[in-house]
C-alpha positions in Angstrom: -5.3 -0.7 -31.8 -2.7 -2.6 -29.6 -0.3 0.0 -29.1 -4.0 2.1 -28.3 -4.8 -0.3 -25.7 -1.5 -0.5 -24.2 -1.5 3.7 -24.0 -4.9 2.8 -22.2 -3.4 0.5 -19.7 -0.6 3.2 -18.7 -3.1 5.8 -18.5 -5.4 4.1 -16.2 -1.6 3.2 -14.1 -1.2 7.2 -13.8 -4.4 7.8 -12.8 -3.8 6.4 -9.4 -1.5 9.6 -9.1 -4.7 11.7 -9.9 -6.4 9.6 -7.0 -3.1 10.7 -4.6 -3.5 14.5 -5.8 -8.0 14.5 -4.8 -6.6 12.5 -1.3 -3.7 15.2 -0.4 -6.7 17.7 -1.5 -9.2 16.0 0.6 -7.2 15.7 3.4 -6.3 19.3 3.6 -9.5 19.9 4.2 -9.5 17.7 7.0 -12.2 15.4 5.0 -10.6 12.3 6.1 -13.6 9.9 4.7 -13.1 11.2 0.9 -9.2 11.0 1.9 -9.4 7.3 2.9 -12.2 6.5 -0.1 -9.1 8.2 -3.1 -6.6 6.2 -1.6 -8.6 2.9 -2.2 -9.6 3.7 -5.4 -6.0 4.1 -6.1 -5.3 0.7 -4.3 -7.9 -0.7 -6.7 -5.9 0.6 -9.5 -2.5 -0.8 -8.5 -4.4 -3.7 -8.3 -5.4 -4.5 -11.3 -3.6 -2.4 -14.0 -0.9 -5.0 -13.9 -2.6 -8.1 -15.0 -4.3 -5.9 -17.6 -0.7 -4.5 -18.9 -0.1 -8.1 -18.9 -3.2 -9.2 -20.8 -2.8 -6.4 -23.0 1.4 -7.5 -23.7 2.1 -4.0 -22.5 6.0 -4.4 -22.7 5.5 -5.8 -26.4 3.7 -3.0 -28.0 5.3 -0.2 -26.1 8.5 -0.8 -25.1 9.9 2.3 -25.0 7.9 2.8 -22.0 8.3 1.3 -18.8 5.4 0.1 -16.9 7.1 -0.8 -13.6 9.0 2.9 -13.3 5.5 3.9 -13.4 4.3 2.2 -11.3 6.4 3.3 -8.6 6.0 6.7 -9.2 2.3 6.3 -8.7 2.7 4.0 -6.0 4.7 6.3 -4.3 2.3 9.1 -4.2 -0.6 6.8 -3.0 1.1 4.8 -0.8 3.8 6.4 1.0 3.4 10.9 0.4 -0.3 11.0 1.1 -0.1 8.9 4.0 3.1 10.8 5.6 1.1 14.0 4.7 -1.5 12.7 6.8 1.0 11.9 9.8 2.8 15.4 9.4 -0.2 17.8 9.2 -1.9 15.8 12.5 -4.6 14.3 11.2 -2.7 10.8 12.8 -2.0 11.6 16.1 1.7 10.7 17.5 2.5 13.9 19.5 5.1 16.0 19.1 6.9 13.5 16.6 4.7 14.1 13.5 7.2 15.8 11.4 9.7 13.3 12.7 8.3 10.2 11.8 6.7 11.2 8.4 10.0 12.3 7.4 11.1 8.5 8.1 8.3 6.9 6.8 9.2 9.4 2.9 12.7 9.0 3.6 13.0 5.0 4.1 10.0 4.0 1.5 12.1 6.6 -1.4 15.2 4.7 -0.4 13.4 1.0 -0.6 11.4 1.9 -3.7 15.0 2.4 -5.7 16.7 -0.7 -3.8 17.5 -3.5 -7.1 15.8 -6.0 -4.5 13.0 -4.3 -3.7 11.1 -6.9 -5.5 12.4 -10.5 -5.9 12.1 -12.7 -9.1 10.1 -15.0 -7.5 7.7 -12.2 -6.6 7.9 -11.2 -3.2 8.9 -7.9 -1.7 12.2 -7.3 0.4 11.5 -5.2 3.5 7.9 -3.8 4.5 6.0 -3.1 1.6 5.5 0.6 2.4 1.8 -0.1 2.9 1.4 2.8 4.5 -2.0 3.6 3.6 -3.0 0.3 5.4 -1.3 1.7 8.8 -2.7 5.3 8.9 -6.2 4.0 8.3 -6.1 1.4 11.3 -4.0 3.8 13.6 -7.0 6.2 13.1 -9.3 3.5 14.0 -7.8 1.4 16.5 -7.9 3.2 19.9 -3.8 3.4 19.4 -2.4 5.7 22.3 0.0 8.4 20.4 3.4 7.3 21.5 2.5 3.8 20.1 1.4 5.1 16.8 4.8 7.2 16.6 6.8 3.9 17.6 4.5 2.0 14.9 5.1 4.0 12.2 9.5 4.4 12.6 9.9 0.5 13.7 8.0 -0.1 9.9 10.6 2.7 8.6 13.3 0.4 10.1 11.6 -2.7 8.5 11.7 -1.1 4.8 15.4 -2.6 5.2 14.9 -5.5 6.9 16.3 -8.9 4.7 12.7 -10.4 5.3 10.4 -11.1 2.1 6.5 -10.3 1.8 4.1 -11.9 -0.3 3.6 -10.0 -3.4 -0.4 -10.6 -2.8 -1.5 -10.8 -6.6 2.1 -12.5 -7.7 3.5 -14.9 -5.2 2.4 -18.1 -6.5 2.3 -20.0 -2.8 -1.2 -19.9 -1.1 -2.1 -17.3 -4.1 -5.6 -18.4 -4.7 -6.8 -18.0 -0.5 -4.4 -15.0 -0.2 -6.3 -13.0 -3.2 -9.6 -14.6 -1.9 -9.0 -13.0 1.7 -7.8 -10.6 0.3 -11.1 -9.1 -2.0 -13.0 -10.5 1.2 -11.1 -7.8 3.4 -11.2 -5.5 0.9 -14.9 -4.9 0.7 -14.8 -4.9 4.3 -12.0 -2.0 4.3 -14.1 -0.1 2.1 -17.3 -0.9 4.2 -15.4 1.0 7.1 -14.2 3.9 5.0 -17.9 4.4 4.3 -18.7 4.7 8.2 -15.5 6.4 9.0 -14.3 8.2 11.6 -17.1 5.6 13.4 -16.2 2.4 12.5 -17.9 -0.5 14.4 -15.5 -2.0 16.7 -16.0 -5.1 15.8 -16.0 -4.3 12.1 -12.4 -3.2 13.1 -11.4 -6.3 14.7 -13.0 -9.1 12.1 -10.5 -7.0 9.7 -7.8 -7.2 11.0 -7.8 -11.1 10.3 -6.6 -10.3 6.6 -3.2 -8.7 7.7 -2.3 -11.0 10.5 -2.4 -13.7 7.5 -0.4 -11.8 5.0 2.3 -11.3 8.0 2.3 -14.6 9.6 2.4 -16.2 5.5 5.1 -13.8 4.8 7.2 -14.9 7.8 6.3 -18.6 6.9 7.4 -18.3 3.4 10.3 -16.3 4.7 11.6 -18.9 7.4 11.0 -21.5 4.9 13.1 -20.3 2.0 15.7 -19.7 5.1 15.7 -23.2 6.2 16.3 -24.7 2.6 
């Protein structure tokens, strides 16, 4: 039954990738709602499959299997192909530059997700975090003239490199308890403007945006502080 459970845990892991394929699907289409709504049901996923696999002692009772390759497979799919997709095909405007800058946002995120340091082992990311999801959803929102979406999305390709740590949201033990807090509180509001998508309330859009400036500005705090020690 534990070996059962812990097939469970990396079946529910893979089905995020199922939630990519009905987004890329979706978005063909040009339904851009149901796109956004897959991609944060596969956010919901990523969320929470690990501290089940850990609950469940995962690594234990199948060991021949490893949880965090999967994870990154699946992670890549929802988080980094379906968005570029998005970018490429035009459904997020930035000119003549589409193929361009999706092919940076693929090519830096494939590179970051095999760096050994991706992930530190005091549980913070090295480099953006290849939330791209996050970025395409509020570039389509935000009244984001093209040539500043375009420049958006390659500077964040450049900062999948960058020596600078983000919090690990669910793992980084500083500030853990208000960053998870925020962060369910801006999840339900995420998934209250995925609901009204593509017209989001303004100020819907603006009271969310409160969530990411904290995760930055922690993440540069944390970052500075480890520096200056």
């Amino acid at each position: 039954m534990r070996r059962l459970r812990a097939w469970g845990v990396h079946a529910l892991t893979a089905g995020g990738a199922v939630c990519a394929l009905l987004a890329l699907m979706a978005a063909s289409d040009g339904r851009l709602r149901v796109t956004f709504a897959w991609l944060f049901a596969a956010t919901l996923v990523d969320g929470v499959d690990g501290w089940i696999a850990r609950l469940a002692d995962v690594r234990r009772h199948l060991p021949h299997v490893e949880g965090d390759r999967l994870d990154d497979v699946v992670d890549f799919t929802t988080y980094v192909f379906v968005p570029a997709y998005l970018v490429a095909a035009g459904h997020v405007p930035v000119g003549s530059w589409a193929l361009v800058t999706a092919a940076a946002m693929i090519v830096a995120s494939a590179i970051g997700f095999a760096r050994k340091a991706a992930k530190t082992a005091d549980h913070f990311f090295t480099g953006f975090p290849s939330y791209w999801n996050i970025v395409v959803f509020y570039l389509l929102v935000l009244p984001v003239p093209e040539w500043l979406a375009a420049v958006t999305l390659l500077v964040l390709a450049g900062l999948v490199f960058a020596p600078v740590r983000f919090v690990y949201p669910s793992r980084t033990p500083r500030w853990q308890g208000l960053t998870v807090g925020l962060g369910l509180v801006w999840g339900v509001t995420v998934a209250a403007m995925i609901a009204t998508f593509p017209d989001v309330p303004p100020a819907m859009a603006a009271l969310s945006l409160v969530y990411p400036v904290y995760y930055v500005a922690l993440s540069v705090w944390l970052d500075g502080s480890r520096r200056r020690t």
